[in-house]
VEXLO-952702 format. One line per field, with one value per residue (C-alpha): residue number from 1; x, y, z; residue in three letters. Coordinates in steps of 0.001 Angstrom, whole numbers, plus 500000, padded with zeros to 6 digits. Layout:
resi: [NUM:...]
x: [X:...]
y: [Y:...]
z: [Z:...]
resn: [Ala:...]
# end
This chain:
resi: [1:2:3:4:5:6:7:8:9:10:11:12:13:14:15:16:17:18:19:20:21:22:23:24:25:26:27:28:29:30:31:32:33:34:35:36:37:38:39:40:41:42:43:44:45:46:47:48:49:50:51:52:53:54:55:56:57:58:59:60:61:62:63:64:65:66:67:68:69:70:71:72:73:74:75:76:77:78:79:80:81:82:83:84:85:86:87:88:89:90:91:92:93:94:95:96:97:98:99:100:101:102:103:104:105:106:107:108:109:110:111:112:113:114:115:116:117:118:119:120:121:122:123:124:125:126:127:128:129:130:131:132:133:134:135:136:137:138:139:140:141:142:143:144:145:146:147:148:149:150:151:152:153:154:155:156:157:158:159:160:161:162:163:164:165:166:167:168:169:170:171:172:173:174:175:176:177:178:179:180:181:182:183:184:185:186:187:188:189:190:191:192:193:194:195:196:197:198:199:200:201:202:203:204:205:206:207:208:209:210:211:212:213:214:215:216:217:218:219:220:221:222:223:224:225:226:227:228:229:230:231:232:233:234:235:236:237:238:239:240:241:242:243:244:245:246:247:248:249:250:251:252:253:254:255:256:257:258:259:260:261:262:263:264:265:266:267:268:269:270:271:272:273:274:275:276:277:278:279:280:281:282:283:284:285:286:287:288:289:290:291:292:293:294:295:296:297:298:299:300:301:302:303:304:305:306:307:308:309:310:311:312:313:314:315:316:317:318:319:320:321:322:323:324:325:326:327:328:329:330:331:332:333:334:335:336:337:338:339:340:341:342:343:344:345:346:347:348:349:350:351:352:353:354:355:356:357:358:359:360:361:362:363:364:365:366:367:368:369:370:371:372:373:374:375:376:377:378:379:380:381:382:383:384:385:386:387:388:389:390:391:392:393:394:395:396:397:398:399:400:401:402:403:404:405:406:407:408:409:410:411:412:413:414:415:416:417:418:419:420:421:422:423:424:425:426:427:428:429:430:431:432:433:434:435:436:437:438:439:440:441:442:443:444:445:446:447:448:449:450:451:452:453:454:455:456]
x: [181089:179913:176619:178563:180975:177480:176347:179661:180085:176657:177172:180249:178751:175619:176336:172978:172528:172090:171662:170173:171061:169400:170241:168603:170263:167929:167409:165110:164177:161069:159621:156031:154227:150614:148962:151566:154909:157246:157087:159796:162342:164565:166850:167001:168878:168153:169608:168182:169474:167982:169245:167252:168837:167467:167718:167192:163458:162820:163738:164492:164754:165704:165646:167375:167597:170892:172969:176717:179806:179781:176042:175825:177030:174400:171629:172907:172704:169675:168496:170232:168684:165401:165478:166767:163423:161317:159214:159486:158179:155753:157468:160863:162382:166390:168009:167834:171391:173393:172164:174958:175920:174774:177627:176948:177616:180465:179319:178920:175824:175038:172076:169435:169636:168041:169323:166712:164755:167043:164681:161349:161869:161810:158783:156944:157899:156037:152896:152613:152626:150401:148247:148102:147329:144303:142825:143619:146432:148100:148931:150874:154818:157028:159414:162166:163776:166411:166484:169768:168678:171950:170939:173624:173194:175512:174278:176332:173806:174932:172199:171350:168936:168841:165056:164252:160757:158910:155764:154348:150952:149190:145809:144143:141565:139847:140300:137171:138647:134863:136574:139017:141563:143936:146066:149643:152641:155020:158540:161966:163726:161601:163237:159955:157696:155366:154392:152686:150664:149303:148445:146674:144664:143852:142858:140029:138704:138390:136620:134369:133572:132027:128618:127250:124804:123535:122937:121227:123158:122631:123921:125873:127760:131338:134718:137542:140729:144046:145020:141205:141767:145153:143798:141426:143994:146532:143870:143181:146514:146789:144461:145541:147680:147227:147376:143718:142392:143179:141746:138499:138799:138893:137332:139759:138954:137121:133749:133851:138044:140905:141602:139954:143097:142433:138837:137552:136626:136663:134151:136652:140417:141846:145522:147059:150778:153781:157296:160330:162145:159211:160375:159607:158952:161108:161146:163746:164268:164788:162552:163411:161445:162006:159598:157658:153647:150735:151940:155971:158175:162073:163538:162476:165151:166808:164769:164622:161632:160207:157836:154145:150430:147939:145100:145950:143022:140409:141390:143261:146372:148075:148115:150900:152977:155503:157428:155584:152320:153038:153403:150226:148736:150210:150584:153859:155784:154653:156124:154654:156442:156886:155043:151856:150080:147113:146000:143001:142154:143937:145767:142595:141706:142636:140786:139903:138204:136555:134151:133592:131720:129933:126362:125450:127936:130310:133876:135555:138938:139982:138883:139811:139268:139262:138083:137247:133737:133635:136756:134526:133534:136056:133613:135237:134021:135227:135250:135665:137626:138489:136351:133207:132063:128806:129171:126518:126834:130539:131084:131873:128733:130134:130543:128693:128822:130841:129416:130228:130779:130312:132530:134301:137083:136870:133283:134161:136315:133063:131431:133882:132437:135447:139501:141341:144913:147513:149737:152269:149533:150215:147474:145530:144923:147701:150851:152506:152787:152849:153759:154822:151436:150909:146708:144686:140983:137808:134180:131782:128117:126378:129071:127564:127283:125400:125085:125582:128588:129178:132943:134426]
y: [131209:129073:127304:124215:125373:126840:123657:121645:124623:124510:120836:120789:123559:122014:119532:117607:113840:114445:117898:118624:121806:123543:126249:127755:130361:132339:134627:136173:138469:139663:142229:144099:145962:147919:149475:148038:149678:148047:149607:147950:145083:143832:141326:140407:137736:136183:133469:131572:128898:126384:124313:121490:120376:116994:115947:112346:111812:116259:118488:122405:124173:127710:129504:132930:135188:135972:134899:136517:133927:135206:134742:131015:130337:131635:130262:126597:127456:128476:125338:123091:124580:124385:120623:120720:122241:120352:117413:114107:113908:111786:111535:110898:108464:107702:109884:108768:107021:106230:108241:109138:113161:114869:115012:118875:119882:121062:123656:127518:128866:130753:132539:134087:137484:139737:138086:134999:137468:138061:136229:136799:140938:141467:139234:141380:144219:142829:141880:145734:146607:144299:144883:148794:148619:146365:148962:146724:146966:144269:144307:141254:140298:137995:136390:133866:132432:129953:127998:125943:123830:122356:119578:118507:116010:114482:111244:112282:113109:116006:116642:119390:120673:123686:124602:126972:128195:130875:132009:134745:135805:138566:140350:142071:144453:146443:150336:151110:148988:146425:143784:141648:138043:136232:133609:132142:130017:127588:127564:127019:129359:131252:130163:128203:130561:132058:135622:135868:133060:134192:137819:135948:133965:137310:139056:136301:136216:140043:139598:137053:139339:141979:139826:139988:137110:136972:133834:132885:130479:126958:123783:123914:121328:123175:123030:123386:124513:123029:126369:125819:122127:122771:124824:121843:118795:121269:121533:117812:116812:119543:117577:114447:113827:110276:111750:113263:110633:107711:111247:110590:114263:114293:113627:110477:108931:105585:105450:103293:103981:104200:105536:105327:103776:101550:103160:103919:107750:108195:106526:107499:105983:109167:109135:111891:111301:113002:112723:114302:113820:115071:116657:120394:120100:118611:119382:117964:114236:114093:115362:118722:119784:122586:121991:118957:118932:116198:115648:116355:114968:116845:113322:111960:114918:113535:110590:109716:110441:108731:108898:108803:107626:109527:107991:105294:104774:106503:104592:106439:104824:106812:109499:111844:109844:110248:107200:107652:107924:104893:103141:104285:103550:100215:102214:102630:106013:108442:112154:115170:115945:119412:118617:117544:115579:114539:112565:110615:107681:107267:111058:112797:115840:119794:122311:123520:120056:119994:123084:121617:118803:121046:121131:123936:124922:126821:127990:128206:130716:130268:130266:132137:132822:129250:128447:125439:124385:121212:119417:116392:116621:118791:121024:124299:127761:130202:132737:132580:135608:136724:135312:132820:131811:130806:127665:126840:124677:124080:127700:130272:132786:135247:136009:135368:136761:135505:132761:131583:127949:125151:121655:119223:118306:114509:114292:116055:113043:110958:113068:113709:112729:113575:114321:115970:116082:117425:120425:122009:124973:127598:127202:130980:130565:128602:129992:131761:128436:125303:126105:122617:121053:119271:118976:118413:119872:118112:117927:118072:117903:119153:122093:123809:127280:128020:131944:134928:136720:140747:140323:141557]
z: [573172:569988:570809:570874:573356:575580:575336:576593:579399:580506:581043:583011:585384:586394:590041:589977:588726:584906:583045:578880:577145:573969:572737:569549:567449:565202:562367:560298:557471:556208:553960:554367:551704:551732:548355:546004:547992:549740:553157:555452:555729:557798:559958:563350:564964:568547:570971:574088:575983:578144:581311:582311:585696:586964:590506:591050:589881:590047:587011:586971:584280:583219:579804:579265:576190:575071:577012:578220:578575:582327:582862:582196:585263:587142:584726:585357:589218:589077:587073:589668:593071:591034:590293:594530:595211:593291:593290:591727:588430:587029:583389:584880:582940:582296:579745:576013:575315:572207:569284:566920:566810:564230:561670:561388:564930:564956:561764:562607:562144:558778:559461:557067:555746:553266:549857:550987:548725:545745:542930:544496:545341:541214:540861:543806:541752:538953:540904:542384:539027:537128:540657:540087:536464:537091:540337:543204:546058:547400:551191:553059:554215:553391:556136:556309:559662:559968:563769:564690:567958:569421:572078:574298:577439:580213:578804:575949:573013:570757:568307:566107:563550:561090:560361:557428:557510:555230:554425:552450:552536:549825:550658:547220:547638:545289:544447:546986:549350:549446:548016:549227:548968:550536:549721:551464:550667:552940:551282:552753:550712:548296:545143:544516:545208:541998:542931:539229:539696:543258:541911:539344:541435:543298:540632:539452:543032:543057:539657:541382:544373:541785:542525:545968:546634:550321:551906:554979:557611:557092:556224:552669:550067:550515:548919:551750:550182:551700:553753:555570:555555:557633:559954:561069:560834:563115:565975:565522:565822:568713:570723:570121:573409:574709:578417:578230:576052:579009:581413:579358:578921:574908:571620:571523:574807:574748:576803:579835:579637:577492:574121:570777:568846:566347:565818:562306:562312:558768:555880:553276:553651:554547:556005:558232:559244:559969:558378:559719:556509:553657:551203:551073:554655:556756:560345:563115:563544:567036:570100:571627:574476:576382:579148:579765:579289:579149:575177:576066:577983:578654:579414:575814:574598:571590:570823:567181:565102:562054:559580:561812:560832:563311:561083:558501:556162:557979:561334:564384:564741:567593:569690:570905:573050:575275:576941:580058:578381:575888:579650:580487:577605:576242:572905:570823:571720:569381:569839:568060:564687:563520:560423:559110:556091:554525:551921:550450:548107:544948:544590:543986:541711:541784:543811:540020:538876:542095:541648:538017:539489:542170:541064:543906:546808:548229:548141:551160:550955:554451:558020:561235:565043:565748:569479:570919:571928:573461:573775:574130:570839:569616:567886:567198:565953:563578:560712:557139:555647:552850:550338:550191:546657:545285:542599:540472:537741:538079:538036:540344:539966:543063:546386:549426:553226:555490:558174:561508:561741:563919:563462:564538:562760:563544:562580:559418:558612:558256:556351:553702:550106:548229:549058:546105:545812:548540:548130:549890:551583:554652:557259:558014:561353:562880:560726:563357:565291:562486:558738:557415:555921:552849:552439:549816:548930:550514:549803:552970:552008:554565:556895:559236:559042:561962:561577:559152:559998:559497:559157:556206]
resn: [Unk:Unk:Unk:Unk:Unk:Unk:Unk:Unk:Unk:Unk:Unk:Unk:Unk:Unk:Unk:Unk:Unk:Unk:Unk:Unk:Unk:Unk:Unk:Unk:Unk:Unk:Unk:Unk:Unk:Unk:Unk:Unk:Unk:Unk:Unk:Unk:Unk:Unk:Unk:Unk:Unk:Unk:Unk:Unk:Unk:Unk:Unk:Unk:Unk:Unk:Unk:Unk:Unk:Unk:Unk:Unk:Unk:Unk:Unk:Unk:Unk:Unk:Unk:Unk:Unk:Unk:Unk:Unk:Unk:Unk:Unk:Unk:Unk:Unk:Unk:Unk:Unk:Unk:Unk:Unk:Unk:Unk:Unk:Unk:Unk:Unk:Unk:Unk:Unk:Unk:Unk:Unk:Unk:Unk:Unk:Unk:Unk:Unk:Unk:Unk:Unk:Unk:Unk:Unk:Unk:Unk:Unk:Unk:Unk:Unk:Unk:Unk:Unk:Unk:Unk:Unk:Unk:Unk:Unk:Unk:Unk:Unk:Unk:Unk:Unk:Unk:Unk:Unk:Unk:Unk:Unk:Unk:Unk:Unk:Unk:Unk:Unk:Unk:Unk:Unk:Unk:Unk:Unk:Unk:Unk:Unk:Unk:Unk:Unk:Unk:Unk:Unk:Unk:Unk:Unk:Unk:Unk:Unk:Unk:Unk:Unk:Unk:Unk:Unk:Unk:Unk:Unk:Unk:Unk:Unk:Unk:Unk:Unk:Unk:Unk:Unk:Unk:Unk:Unk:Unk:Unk:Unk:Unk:Unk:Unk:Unk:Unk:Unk:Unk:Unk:Unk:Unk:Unk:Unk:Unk:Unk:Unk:Unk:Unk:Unk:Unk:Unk:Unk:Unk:Unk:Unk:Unk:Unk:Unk:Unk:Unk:Unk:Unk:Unk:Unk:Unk:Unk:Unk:Unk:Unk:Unk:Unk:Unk:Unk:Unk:Unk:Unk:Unk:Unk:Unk:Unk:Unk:Unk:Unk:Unk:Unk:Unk:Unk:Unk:Unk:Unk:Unk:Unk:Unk:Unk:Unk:Unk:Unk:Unk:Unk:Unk:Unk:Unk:Unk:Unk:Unk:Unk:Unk:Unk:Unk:Unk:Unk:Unk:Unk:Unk:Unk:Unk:Unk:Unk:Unk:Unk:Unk:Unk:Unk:Unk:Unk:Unk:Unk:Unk:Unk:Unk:Unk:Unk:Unk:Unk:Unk:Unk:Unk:Unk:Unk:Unk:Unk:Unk:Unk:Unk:Unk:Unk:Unk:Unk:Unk:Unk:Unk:Unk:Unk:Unk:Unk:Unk:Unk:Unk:Unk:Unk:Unk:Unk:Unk:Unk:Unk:Unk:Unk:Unk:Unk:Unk:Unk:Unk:Unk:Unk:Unk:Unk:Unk:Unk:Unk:Unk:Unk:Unk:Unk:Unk:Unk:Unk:Unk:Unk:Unk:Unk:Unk:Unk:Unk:Unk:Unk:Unk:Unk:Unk:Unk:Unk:Unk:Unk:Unk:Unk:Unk:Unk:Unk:Unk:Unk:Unk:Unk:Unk:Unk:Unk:Unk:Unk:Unk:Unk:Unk:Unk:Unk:Unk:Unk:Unk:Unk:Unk:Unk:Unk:Unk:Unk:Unk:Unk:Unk:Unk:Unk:Unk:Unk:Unk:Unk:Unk:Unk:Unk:Unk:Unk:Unk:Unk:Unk:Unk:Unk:Unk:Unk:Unk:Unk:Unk:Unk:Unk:Unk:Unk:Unk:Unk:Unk:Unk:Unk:Unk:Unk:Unk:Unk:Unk:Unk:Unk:Unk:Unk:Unk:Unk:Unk:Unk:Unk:Unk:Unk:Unk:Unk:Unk:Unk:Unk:Unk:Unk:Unk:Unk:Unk:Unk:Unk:Unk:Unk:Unk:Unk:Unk:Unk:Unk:Unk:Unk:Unk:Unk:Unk:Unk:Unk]
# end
């Protein structure tokens, strides 16, 4: 069976009250390359559907892996007695109704393949080269997947979205192997992607790293770069769900009850939203949810999306909502969006003009190991990696050790001095979960890091 005809089967097998299908087709290809050779590539392709069987007020679901004509069937079953044994719950809410199908949905699937890489292979070519004739190695991958979600309900929705996502991320090191950079790239198709550029930027950074200047842990003036910045925002918006805020159990939750919305938490007019239609980074305009959770809800399946402020001008202006939240809460209904962006007061400057006007400071590359601390607070602690640069002057005099660091991303908002201008960037940490970010370069006077690290 096509997806679409899974989806229409699925939903004439299931014998409870109301039933939603997804299924999600996908594909990927990637290359991977260590000391200037290409080492492997590849394509896979997978398939999953997913029943959710509801019950009156109780909800079952199943999700298989590729599944056989013959073996639906038995996955809707099993969905159905599921939502029989279950209790009511708490989110239930009528099915969403009368949005429009997707005039694609009837399409086949085209998935990705190897030629996602026909312009960019050459140019990786080139980098090895110009790599090996200045004595460093360049290790990393670069990977392309292509999701189709089809979302069919007995309410009669029929939705579906086709989601490109790449990244590519390079590592230089030096000859002895003591020096070493990273940098990363979002793209949707890798046609926009400047290998030459990237090896470049390497290359300087390794040139930096020739001298070693050892700090002590402290706090520090330091530049963030948009991949670090990303990182942050992500975990933000991660924790952003308006069920623990009214729980009192986060960094958004108002003392004495309720939620901070409509709080300033910024001294700078800094605005992070979501847009299911940015360019460069679109994500899917309607919800999908596979399973319901405090910040998800499987009966909002299908409901329209649009362009999101989580903080407008330095002032939190909602939380992740579902419609029984937004009950709770007396808030609009604000579901996550697969995308994420920031921006600060009047465009800003480059990363570059930034450390021009640093007088004494750092250079942050990236960060990693984030873990939370105090959800309270939301103080978090991590690693930088990969690079930690000593300005003086408005010049990058060379590279420091790495720290451990202690912050909270919200209280980092009121601290900023200065926002540069947002890119398209690919967060370090959190790539593997949330690629679509568009962040600029900030200034914090005074981050905290707490302790010397021996990472390297």
């Amino acid at each position: 069976m096509t997806p679409q005809e899974m989806v229409e089967k699925a939903l004439e097998l299931s014998a409870n009250d109301d039933c939603i299908v997804l299924v999600d087709e996908g594909s990927t290809a990637n290359l991977r390359f260590a000391g200037n050779t290409l080492t492997t590539n590849g394509v896979a392709r997978s398939s999953r559907v997913t029943v959710i069987s509801i019950a009156g007020e109780s909800v079952g679901a199943v999700s298989r892996s590729v599944v056989r004509d013959e073996q639906l069937a038995d996955v809707v079953a099993a969905a159905d007695a599921a939502a029989r044994d279950a209790q009511p719950a708490e989110d239930a809410r009528p099915l969403v109704e009368g949005v429009p199908e997707s005039p694609h949905w009837g399409s086949s699937v085209e998935p990705t393949d190897i030629g996602v890489f026909e312009a960019f292979a050459p140019a990786l070519g080139d980098a090895f080269a110009a790599a090996e004739a200045g004595g460093r190695k360049l290790y990393g991958f670069a990977e392309h997947s292509l999701t189709s979600t089809f979302l069919g309900t007995s309410t009669g929705l029929r939705l579906r979205h086709d989601q490109p996502t790449g990244r590519l991320e390079l590592n230089a090191k030096s000859a002895d192997l003591k020096r070493s950079a990273w940098t990363g790239v979002s793209t949707q198709d890798f046609t926009d992607v400047d290998v030459a550029a990237l090896g470049s930027s390497l290359a300087q950074r390794l040139e930096w790293a020739k001298t070693r200047v050892d700090l002590p842990a402290g706090r520090y003036e330091t530049l963030l770069p948009p991949s670090a910045v990303a990182d942050l925002m992500i975990y933000l918006f991660w924790s952003a769900g308006a069920r623990d805020a009214l729980d009192g159990r986060s960094v958004f939750s108002k003392p004495g009850g309720g939620t901070r919305v409509g709080e300033r938490l910024g001294t700078l007019p800094v605005t992070l939203s979501s847009d299911p239609g940015a360019a460069g980074i679109a994500c899917s305009p309607f919800v999908t949810a596979h399973a319901s959770s405090r910040e998800s809800s499987v009966f909002d399946n299908g409901l329209p999306l649009g362009p999101t402020d989580w903080i407008k001008d330095g002032t939190l202006a909602s939380l992740l909502q579902t419609r029984y939240s937004a009950e709770l809460s007396g808030l609009a209904v604000t579901p996550g969006i697969g995308n994420l962006i920031m921006s600060g007061p009047g465009g800003g400057g480059s990363l570059e003009d930034m450390i021009a006007s640093t007088q004494h400071g750092l250079l942050v590359t990236c960060l990693w190991y984030i873990r939370e601390v105090d959800p309270q607070t939301l103080l978090v602690t991590g690693l930088t990696r990969d690079g930690v640069y000593l300005v003086e002057h408005g010049e990058v005099v060379g590279e420091v050790n790495n720290f451990r660091f202690n912050e909270s991303p919200v209280d980092l908002l009121g601290r900023l001095t200065e926002v540069g201008a947002a890119e398209r960037t690919l967060p370090r940490e959190w790539n593997d979960y949330f690629q679509r970010t568009v962040m600029p370069p900030v200034r914090v006077p005074d981050f905290n890091m707490s302790t010397v690290s021996q990472a390297s």
